[in-house]
C-alpha positions as CSV (number, residue, x, y, z in Angstrom):
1,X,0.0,0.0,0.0
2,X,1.2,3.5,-0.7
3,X,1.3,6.2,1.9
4,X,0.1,9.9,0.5
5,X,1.2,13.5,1.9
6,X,0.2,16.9,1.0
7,X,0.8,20.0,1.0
8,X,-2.1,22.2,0.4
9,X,-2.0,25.6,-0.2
10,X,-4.3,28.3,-1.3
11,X,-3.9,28.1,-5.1
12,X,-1.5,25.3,-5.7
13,X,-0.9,21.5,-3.8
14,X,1.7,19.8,-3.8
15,X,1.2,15.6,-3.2
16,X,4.0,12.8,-2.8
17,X,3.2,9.4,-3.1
18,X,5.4,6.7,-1.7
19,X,5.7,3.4,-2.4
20,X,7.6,0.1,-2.5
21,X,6.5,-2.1,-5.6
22,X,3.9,-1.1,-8.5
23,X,1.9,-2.9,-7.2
24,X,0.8,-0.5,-4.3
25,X,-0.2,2.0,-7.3
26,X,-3.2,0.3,-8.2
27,X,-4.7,0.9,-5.1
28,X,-4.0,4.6,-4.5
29,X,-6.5,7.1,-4.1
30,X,-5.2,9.7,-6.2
31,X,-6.9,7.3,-8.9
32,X,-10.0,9.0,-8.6
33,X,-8.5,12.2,-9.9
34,X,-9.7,12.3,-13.6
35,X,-6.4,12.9,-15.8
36,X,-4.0,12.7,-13.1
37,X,-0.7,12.4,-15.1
38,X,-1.2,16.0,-16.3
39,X,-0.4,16.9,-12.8
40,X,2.4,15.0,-12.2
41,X,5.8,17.0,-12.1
42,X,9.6,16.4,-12.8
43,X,10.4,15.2,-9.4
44,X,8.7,11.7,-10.4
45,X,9.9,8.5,-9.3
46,X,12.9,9.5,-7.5
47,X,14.2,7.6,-4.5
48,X,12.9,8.9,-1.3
49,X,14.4,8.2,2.5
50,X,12.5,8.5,5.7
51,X,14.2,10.3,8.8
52,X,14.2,6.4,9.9
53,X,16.5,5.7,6.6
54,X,13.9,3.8,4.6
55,X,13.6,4.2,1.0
56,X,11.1,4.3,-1.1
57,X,10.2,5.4,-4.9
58,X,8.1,8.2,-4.9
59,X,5.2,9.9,-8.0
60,X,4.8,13.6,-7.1
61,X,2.5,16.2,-8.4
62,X,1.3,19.4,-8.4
63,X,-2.9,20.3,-8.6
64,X,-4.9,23.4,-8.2
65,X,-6.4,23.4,-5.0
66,X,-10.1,23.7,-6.4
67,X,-9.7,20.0,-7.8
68,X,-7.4,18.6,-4.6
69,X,-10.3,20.2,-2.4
70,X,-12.9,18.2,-4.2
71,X,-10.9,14.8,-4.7
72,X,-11.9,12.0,-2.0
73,X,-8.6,11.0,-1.5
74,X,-6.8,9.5,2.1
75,X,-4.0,11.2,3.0
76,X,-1.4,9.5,5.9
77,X,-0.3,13.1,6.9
78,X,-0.6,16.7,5.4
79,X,-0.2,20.2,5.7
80,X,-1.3,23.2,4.5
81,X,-4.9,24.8,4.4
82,X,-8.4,22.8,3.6
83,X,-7.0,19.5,4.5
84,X,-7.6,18.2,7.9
85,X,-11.2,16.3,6.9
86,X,-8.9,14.5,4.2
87,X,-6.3,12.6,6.7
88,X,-6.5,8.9,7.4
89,X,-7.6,8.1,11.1
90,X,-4.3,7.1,11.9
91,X,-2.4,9.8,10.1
92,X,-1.7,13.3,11.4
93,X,-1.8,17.2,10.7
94,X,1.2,19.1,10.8
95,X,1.6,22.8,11.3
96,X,3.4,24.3,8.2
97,X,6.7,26.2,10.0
98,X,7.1,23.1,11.8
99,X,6.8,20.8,8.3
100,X,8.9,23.6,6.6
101,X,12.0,23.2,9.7
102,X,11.9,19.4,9.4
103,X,11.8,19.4,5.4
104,X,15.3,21.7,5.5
105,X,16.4,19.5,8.2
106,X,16.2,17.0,5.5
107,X,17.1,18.6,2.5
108,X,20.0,21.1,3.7
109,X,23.3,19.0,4.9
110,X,24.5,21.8,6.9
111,X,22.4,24.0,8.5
112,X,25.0,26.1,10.7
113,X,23.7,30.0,9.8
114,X,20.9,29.2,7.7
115,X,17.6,31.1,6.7
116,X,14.6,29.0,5.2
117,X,12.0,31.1,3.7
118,X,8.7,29.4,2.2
119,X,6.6,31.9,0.6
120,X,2.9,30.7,-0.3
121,X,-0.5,32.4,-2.2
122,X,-0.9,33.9,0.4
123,X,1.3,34.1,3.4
124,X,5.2,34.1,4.1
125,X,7.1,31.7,7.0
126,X,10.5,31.6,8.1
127,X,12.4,29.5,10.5
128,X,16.3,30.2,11.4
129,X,19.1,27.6,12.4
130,X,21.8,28.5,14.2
131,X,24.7,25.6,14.1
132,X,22.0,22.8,12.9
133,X,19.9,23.6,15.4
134,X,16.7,26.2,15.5
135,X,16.9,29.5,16.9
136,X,13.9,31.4,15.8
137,X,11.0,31.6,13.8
138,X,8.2,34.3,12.4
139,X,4.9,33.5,10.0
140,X,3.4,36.7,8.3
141,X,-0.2,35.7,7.3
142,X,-2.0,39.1,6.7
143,X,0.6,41.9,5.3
144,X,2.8,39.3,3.8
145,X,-0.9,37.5,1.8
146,X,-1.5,37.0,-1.5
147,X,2.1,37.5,-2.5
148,X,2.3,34.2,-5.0
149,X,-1.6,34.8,-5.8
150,X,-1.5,38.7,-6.4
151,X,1.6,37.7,-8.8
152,X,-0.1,35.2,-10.8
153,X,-3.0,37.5,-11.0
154,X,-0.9,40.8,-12.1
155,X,0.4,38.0,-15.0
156,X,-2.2,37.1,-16.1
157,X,-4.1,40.6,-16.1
158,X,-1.3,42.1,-17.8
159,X,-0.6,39.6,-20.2
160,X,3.0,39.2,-18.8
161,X,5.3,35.9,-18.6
162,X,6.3,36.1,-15.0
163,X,9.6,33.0,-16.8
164,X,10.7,36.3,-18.9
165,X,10.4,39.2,-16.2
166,X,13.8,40.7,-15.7
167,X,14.8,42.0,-12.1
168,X,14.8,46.0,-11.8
169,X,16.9,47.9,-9.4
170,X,14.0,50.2,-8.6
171,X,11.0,48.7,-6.6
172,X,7.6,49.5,-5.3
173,X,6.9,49.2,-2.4
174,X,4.5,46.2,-1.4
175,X,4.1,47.4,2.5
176,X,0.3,48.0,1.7
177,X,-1.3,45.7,-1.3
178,X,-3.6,48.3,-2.1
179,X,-1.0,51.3,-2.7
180,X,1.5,49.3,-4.3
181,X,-1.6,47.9,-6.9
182,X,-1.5,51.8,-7.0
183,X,1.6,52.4,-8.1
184,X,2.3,49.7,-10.5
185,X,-1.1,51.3,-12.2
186,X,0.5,54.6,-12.0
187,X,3.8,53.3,-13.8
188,X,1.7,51.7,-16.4
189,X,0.0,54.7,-17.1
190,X,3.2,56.8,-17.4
191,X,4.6,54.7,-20.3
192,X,6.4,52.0,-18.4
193,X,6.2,48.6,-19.4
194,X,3.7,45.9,-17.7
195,X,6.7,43.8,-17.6
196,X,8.8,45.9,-15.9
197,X,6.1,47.3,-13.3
198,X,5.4,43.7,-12.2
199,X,9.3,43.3,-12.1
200,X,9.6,46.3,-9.5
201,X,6.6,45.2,-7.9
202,X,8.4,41.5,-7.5
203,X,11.8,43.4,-6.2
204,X,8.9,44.8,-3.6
205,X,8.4,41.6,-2.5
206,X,11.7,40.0,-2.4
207,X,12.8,43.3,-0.1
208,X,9.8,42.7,2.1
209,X,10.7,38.8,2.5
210,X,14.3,40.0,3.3
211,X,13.6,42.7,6.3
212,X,10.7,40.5,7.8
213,X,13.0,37.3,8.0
214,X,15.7,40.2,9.9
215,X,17.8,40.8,7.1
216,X,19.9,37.4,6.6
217,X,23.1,36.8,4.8
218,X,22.2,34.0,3.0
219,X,18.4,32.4,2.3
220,X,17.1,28.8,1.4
221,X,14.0,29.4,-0.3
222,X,11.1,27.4,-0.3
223,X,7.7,27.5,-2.7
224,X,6.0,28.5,-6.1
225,X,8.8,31.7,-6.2
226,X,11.7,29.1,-6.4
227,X,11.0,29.1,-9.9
228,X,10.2,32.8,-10.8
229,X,14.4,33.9,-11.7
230,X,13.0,37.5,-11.5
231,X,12.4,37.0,-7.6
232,X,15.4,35.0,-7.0
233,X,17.9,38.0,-8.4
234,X,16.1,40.5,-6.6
235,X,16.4,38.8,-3.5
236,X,20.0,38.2,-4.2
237,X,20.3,42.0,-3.9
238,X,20.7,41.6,-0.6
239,X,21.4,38.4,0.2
240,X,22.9,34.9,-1.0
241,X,19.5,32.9,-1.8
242,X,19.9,28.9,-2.5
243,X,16.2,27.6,-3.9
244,X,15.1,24.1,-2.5
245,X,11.7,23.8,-4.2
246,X,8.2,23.4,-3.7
247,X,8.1,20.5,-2.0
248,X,10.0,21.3,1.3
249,X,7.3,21.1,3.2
250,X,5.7,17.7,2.5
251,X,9.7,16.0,2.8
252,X,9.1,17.5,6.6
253,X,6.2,15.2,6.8
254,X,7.7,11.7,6.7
């Protein structure tokens, strides 16, 4: 039998599948998701290892939220918003800053002077490690919100490929959602290129995630932003950022 975790955020989930033998496949519940390999991601059928050392293939994938949500599927242990009514009997819930420290505990050999930052849809969480060990912690839910979301959103508004948005040195400020919507409106209108409003909007962002995890040398980023390059190099204005993925979280669960 294969064991199933998830990660389920706001817009996006992430779900690993472990197994043993092929076998265990036909059984799983994700089966009852109608075109399910067009969910599956590049991560699939790697070897996974337990924090007990035991391996085991693994399928992973990556759904919108509206269709996990409505799935019936059994999950041994999960994370992440909507997903509590989903988990076996026997499995557990597990907060997401705790999921997020054990998942970079797992992925990250060294974690001497290290910074992991996972930024969601719609909230930001950091936890610090101070020679391997953890020192300190913050979760932003309601000024840090809708960062991934209002991105995707401003993209898809504006017609912009977030893959081809190119890091500005000037940025808007993202302290208020409302004012900075403002001002990438006001850029817009003064002959400045959707692309590079979103961009300084972005470098917004990327400052904000820097001064609210207390200014760090050096980042290991977790979540949907590991794969937008524009947030990555303005981040690495200030700091040294390392990118682990989108499924940090769900390795903290087995």
């Amino acid at each position: 039998m294969s064991k199933l975790y998830a990660d389920a955020g706001t817009t996006w989930s992430k779900v690993l599948e472990l197994y043993k033998d092929e076998k265990d496949l036909k059984t799983s519940s994700l089966l009852k998701i109608d075109n399910l390999s067009a969910y599956s991601v590049s991560e699939n059928k790697k070897e996974y290892s337990d924090r007990q050392g035991n391996t085991f293939k693994g399928r992973s994938f990556l759904l919108p939220t509206k269709i996990f949500s409505s799935a019936d599927v059994n999950l041994d242990a999960a994370t992440g918003h909507m997903v509590k009514q989903k988990i076996n009997p026997d499995g557990k819930y597990q907060n997401e800053i705790i999921s997020l420290a054990f998942g970079a505990q797992k992925k990250v050999k060294d974690l001497e002077n290290a910074t992991i930052i996972d930024i969601g849809s719609r909230d930001l969480k950091w936890v610090k490690f101070e020679n391997n060990k953890y020192r300190d912690l913050d979760w932003n839910g309601n000024c840090g919100s809708a960062t991934g979301a209002t991105v995707e959103m401003l993209c898809k508004f504006y017609n912009v490929n977030p893959q081809k948005l190119t890091a500005q040195q000037e940025k808007i400020s993202v302290t208020c959602g409302v004012f900075a919507m403002e001002k990438i409106m006001d850029n817009i209108a003064s002959d400045i290129s959707a692309e590079i409003a979103v961009a300084r909007y972005i470098h917004g962002i990327a400052y904000n995630t820097w001064v609210f995890a207390k200014k760090p040398e050096k980042v290991y980023l977790s979540g949907g932003f590991c794969l937008n390059s524009c947030f990555i190099e303005s981040l690495g204005f200030y700091c040294e950022v390392t990118p682990l993925g989108r499924f940090i979280l769900i390795e903290g669960l087995y």
